[in-house]
Every structure is written in structure tokens, then in C-alpha cells.
N, C-alpha and C positions, 0 to 999 in steps of 0.2 A: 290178161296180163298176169304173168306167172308173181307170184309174192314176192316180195323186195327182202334179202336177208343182209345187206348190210345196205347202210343209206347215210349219207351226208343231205340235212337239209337245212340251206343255208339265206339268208339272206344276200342279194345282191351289193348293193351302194355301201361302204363305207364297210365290207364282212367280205366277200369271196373278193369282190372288185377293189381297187385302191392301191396295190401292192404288186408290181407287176414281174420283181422276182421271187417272189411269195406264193402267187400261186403258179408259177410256172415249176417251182417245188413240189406245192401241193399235188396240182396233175401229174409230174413226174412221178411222185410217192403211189399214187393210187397207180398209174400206169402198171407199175412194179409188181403191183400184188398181186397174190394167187386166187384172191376170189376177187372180181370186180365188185366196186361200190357204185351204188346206182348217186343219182344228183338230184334231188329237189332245190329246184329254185323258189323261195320263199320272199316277194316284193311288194311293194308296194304301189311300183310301175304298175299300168295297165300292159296286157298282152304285147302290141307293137311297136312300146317303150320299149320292154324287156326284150324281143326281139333284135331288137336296133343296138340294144348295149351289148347283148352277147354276140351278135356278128363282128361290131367295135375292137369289142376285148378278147377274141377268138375263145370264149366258152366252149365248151362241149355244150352238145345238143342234152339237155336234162331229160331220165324219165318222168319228172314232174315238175306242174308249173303253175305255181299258184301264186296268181297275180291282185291286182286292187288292194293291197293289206288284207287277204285270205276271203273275199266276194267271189273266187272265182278259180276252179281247178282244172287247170289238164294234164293229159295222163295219156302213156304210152307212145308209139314211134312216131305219133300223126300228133300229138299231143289235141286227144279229142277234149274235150269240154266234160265233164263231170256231169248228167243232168241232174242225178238226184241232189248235188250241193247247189247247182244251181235251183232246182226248185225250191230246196231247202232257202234261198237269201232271198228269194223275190215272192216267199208267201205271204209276209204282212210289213211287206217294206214301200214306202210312202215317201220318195225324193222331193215330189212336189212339197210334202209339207215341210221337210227340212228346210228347203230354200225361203221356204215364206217367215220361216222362224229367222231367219238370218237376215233375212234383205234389208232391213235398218240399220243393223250394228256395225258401228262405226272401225275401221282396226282390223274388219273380216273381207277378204280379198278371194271372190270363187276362183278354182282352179277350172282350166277347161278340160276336161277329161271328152272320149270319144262318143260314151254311153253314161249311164246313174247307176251302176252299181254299188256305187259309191259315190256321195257330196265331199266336196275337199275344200278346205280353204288355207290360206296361209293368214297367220293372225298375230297382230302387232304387241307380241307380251302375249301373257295369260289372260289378262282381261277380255280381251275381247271374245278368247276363247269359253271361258269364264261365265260371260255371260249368253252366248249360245246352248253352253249346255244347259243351261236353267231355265233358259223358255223350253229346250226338247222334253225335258223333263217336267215343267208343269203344264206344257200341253200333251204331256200324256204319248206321248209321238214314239213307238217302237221303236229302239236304235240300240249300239254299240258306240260310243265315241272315244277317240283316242286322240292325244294329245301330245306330241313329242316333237325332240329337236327344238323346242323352244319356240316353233312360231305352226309347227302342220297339224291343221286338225282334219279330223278323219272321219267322219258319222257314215256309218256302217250299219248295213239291216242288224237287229236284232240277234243273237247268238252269230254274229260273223265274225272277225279279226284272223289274225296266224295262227295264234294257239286253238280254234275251233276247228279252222281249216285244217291242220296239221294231225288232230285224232281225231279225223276223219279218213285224211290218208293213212295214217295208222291203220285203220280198221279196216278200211278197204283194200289196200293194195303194199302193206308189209307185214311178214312173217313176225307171230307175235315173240319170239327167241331175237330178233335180227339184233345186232351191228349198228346201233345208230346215234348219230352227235348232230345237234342240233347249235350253228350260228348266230349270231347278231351281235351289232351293235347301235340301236338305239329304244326309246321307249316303244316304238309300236313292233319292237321285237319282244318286250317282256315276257306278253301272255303265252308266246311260243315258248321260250327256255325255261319255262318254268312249268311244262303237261307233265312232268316224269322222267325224262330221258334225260340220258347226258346230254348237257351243255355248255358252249362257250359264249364266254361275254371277249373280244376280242382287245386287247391294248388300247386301240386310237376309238373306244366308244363315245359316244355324246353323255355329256354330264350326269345324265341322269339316270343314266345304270349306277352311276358311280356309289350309289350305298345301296346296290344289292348284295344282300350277305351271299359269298357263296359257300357250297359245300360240296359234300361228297357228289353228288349228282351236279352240280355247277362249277364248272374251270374258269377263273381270270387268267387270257394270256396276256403272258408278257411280250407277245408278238403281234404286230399288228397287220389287220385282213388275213388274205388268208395263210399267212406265217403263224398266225392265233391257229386259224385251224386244225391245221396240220401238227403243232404244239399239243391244243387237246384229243387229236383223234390216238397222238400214241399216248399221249394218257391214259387213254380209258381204252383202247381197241388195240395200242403196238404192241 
């Protein structure tokens, strides 16, 4: 796969999706240009959620697709599977003991996902989430947890989320000069717009962006989905 020099990579739900004259803009805009901009899709869906929403929403087909909140990459026309980030998530990653940390606590509700690349739960307030993480952590149990939207938790092998996933594909498969803005709007998009790169925090984000200071490298639009994006790619890239 030839190196990516300009790239939008975005999140899905509430960031490219939500807006449905917004991004028919957006695609317009990119249509238009003289160098094409490649698409990472950046979700928390698993593979044939993401699938099923971008056929929904008529998406373009992404050159990448990094699903589960960043457990899991594919890349290029076939969007094959990543193996070295998949070996990378599944070397000291232990679902069964996540689950046995959690199975009392009252407030925590498993998500059914397809596979364990990730443990999900939806959890009643912070408490519950609250104290999940404090038995992973005094039983010692290797993880990443993430905590956003006010009730989805997210325990993740160890060095995994967006932002790990994300300079990863950096480093594998974009030219280090490129073109690139990076999406979101909610907490388990943080650790992504915050690797380096321009980014946008989009209008209609979840609460809890809401005091992220931004700056020279971070754009608040004042448009929302991908009306936001399109706002900051000519920001930084028109």
C-alpha cells in the first residue's frame, strides 16, 4: 500500500455521521480536489457494525478501518486485518479476567460484542464504572480503560485505544510530510486528537470534551459532524 499523503481520520457516530447535508458537502469538497484525500474510519463499532453503518449512510469505502476503539486495524482495497497490531493487542491480554472483575458490580451491564477484543459495558453513572476500574487495577490485570458518554466503558488490552491505533497507522501506512485532520466527538475520541496532528473537536460533541483547551493544533467547530470537518480541514489544509 503506497503511503497516504493527505488523510482524513475520523470518527464515525456523532463526527463524519449525524449531518446528512454536512457531509454530502464534505464528500463534495474532497471530490473536487486535485490530490485525493484518503478516509480512515476511526470507531468504536466492531468490523460488521461499521460495515452495516457505512452501507446505511452511503460512505465511501475507507482506506482504513480501525474498529473496536483502536483493538483492531484494516488497511487497503480488501481492508485486510493488520497482523502485527493484532499481535500487538492479544500479547498480554486476559478478557476472561476482566469479566470476573466485573461480574458483581451492580450498575455494569456487558455489551455483547462478536469476539473479546474488547470487554464493553454500559454503566449506570460513574460509579459503577468507578469501581471496575479499581479492582483491574488492584488485581494487577493489564488493560486500557476508557470511560465516556457518561455511561460506556471500554477495557482494552493494554497500549490499545485510537490514539495508539492511530500512530500506528501513522507509521505504517502515511507519508511523514502528509495532509492530515484528525475527527471526534466524544471521550474515547480524546487520546486520538491529541497524538500531534491537527484536530477537530466537532459542535454537537458529548460534554466532556467540553474543557478541552484547544489550540494551534486543535480546532472547535462551530459546525456540527461533518460540517465541523470540513470547517477544520480548510482551516488547516484549504
Amino acid at each position: 500500500m503506497q503511503k497516504i499523503r493527505r488523510l482524513l481520520a475520523t470518527d464515525l457516530d456523532g463526527t463524519l455521521v449525524g449531518d446528512e447535508d454536512g457531509l454530502k458537502e464534505l464528500l463534495n469538497y474532497y471530490e473536487a480536489e486535485k490530490e485525493p484525500v484518503a478516509l480512515a474510519y476511526v470507531t468504536g463499532r466492531h468490523r460488521a457494525s461499521a460495515e452495516e453503518l457505512m452501507q446505511e449512510e452511503g460512505l465511501p469505502r475507507p482506506d482504513l478501518l480501525v474498529t473496536d476503539v483502536g483493538t483492531a486495524i484494516f488497511a487497503g482495497p480488501a481492508l485486510q486485518e493488520d497482523e502485527g497490531w493484532s499481535e500487538r493487542m492479544s500479547a498480554d491480554w486476559r478478557p476472561e479476567a476482566v469479566e470476573r472483575a466485573a461480574a458483581d458490580i451492580e450498575g455494569l451491564c456487558r455489551q455483547e460484542l462478536p469476539d473479546n477484543r474488547r470487554v464493553s459495558f454500559h454503566s449506570d453513572g460513574a460509579g459503577p464504572a468507578d469501581e471496575l476500574r479499581a479492582r483491574l487495577k488492584q488485581g494487577g490485570i493489564a488493560h486500557t480503560f476508557i470511560f465516556s458518554s457518561g455511561r460506556d466503558v471500554d477495557i482494552l488490552p493494554a497500549g490499545g485505544g485510537k490514539g495508539e491505533a492511530l500512530r500506528y497507522v501513522m507509521e505504517h501506512y502515511v507519508a511523514g510530510d502528509a495532509d492530515v485532520l484528525i475527527a471526534g466527538d466524544s471521550g474515547n475520541d480524546l487520546d486520538m486528537l491529541t497524538i500531534g496532528h491537527p484536530s477537530v473537536i466537532v459542535s454537537n460533541a458529548q460534554p466532556e470534551l467540553a474543557g478541552v483547551i484547544t489550540g494551534d493544533g486543535m480546532f472547535r467547530a462551530s459546525r456540527p459532524c461533518a460540517g465541523g470537518i470540513l470547517e477544520a480541514w480548510r482551516h488547516f489544509h484549504g
